[in-house]
C-alpha positions in Angstrom: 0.0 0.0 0.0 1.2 2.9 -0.8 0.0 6.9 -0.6 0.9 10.0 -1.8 2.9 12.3 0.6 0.7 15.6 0.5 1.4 18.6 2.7 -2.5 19.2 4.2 -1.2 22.9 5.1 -0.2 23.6 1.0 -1.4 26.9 -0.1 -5.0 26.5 -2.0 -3.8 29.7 -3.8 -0.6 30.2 -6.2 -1.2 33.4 -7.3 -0.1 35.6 -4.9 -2.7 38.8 -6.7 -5.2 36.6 -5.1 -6.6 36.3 -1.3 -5.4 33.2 1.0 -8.8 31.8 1.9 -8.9 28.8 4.5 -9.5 25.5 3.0 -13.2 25.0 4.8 -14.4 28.7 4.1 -13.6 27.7 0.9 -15.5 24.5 0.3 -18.5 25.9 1.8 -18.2 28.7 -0.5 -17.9 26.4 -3.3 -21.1 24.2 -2.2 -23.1 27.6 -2.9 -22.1 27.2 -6.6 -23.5 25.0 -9.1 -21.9 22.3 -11.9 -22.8 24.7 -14.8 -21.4 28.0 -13.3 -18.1 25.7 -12.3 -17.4 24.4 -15.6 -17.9 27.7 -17.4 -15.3 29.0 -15.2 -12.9 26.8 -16.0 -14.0 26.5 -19.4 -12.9 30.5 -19.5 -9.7 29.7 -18.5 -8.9 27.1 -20.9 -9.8 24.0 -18.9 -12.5 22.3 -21.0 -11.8 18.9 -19.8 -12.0 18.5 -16.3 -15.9 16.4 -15.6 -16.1 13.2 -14.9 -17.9 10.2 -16.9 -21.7 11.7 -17.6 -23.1 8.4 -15.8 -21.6 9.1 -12.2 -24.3 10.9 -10.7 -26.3 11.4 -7.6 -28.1 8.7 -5.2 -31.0 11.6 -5.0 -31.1 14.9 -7.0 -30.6 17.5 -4.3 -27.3 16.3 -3.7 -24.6 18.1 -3.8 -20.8 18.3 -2.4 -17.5 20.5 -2.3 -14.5 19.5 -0.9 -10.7 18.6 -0.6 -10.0 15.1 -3.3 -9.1 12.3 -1.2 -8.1 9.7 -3.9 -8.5 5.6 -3.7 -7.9 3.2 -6.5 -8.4 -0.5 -7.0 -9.6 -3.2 -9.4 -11.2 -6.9 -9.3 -9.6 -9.3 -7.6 -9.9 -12.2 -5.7 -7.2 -11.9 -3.3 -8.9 -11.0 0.4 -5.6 -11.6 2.8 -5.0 -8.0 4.3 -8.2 -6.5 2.5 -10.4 -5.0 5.2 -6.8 -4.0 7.5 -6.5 -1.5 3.9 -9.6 -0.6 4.2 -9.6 0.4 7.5 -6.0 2.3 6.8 -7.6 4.2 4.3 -11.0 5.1 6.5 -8.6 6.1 9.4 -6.6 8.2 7.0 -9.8 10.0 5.6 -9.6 14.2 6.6 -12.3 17.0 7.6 -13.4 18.6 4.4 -12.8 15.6 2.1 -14.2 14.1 -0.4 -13.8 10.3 -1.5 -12.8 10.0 -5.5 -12.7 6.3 -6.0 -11.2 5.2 -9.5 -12.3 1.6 -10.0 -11.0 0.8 -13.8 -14.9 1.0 -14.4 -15.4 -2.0 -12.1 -19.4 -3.0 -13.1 -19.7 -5.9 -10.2 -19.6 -4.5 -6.9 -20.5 -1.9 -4.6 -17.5 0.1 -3.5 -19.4 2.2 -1.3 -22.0 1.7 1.9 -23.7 2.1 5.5 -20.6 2.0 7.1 -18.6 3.6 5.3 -20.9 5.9 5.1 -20.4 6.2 8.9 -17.0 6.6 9.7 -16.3 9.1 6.6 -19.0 11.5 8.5 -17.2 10.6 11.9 -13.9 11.9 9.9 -14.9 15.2 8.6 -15.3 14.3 5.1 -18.4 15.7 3.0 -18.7 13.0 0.9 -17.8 10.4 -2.2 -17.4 10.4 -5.6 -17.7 6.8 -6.5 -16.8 5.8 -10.4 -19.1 1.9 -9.6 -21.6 1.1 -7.2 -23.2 1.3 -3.5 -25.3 -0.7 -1.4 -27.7 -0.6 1.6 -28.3 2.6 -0.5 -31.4 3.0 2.2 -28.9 3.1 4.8 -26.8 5.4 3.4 -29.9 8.4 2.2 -30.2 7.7 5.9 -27.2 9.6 6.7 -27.9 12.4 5.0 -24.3 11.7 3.0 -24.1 13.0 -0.6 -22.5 10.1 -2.8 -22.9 9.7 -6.4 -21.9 6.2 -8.0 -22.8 4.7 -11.2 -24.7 1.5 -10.1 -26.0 0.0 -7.5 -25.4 -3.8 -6.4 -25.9 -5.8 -3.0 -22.3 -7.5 -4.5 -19.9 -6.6 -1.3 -16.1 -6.0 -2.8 -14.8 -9.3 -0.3 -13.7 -11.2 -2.9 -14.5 -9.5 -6.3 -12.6 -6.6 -5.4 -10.0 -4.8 -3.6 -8.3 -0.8 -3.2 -5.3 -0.9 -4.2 -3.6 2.4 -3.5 -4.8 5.8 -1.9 -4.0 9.3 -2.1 -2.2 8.9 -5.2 -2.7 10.6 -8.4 -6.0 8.4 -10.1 -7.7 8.9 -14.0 -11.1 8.8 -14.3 -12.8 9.2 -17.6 -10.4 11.4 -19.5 -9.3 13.8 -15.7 -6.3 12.9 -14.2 -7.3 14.1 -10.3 -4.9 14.6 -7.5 -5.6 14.4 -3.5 -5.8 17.8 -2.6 -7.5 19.2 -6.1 -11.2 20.5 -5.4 -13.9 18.5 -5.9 -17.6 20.0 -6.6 -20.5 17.6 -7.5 -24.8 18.0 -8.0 -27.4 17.3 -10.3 -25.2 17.7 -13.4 -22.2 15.4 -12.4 -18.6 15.8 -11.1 -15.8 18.1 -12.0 -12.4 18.7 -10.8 -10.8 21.8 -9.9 -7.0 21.8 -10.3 -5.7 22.8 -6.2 -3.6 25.6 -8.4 -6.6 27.5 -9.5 -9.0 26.7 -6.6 -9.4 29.9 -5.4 -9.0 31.9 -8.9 -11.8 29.4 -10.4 -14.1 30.4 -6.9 -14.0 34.0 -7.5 -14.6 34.1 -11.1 -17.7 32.0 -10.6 -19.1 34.1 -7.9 -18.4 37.0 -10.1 -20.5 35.4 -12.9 -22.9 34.4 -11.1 -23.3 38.1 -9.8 -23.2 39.1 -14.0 -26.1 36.6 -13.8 -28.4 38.0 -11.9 -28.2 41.0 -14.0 -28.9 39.3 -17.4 -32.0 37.3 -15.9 -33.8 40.8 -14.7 -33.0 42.1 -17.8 -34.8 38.8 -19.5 -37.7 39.2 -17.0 -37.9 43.1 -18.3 -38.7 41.9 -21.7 -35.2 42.5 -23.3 -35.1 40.4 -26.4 -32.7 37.7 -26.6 -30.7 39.8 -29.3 -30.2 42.8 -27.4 -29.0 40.5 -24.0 -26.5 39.3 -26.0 -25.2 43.0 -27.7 -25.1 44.3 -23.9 -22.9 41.4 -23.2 -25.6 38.6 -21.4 -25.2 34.9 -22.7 -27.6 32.0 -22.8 
């Protein structure tokens, strides 16, 4: 088992033009944000491929999640000698503001994800998963009131069919390579990854938009013709 040696204190921020905001005001501030405002953002600043797979997507359509990636890989197997002492190492190493990105290799068989899981990533901090496969006692889990979004789900426990392989090491999914420590945001319209460099600059640009919003709405809702939106600078 092996993990990537992170420093939790690294600066969210590289630009130095920019504020230091603190890694949880920051979250929450992206959790106020939605998947379309995000990825316009980023889309601005040249970053056009950074969702994952269109078929990862919520348990329940409310959901959604911002936080710190904390990154776990693995792929069918067999072997179980050692597989739940892993898992535990990885639940134990789990931090407050976190969110699970599990890369599978598109695993289709078992659920990766459940109830207690579910339970000691809450009792850690972390604001939930990003699962590229499945989930069970899915029941259990809305329970929690724990936003995870998965592909599947399956009664197929991993023992056996499964096992993690590595975390908190640089994992693909889909066509985004994602690092622990990048910024995760997640709802209705999927899962996209923030690179840690521009996590602040991509926050303030999309609550600036979002303010330049509001202004092309009212003037929508004052009977300004699409046409003339668009010449005072408005986008649809």
């Amino acid at each position: 088992m092996t993990t990537f040696n992170t420093d939790k204190s690294s600066s969210l921020n590289t630009d130095e033009n920019l504020p230091d905001i603190p890694e949880k005001e920051l979250v929450e501030r992206y959790q106020k944000l939605y998947g379309g405002l995000v990825n316009d953002t980023l889309r601005e600043m040249g970053y056009v491929h950074q969702t994952l797979p269109n078929d990862i997507m919520p348990l329940r359509d409310h959901m959604c999640v911002a936080g710190i990636a904390f990154t776990v890989r693995g792929r069918k197997s067999t072997e179980t000698e050692g597989e739940m002492e892993q898992r535990a190492q990885m639940l134990d190493s789990l931090h407050e503001n976190s969110v699970v990105v599990w890369d599978t290799h598109r695993d289709d068989e078992s659920a990766h994800w459940g109830e207690v899981m579910t339970k000691a990533a809450i009792r850690a901090g972390c604001r939930g998963a990003i699962v590229d496969g499945g989930v069970r006692d899915t029941h259990l889990v809305l329970d929690q009131n724990f936003p995870v979004f998965i592909r599947y789900r399956s009664s197929n426990g991993m023992l056996g069919r499964f096992r993690m392989t590595d975390f908190q090491q640089p994992i693909t999914i889909g066509h985004v390579m994602i690092y622990p420590g990048d910024v995760i945001f997640a709802d209705i319209d999927g899962a996209i990854v923030v690179p840690r460099k521009l996590a602040v600059k991509v926050l303030l640009r999309s609550e600036e938009i979002r303010g330049e919003e509001q202004v092309y709405k009212q003037w929508i809702d004052d009977g300004m013709s699409p046409e003339e939106v668009v010449k005072r600078g408005g986008y649809f």
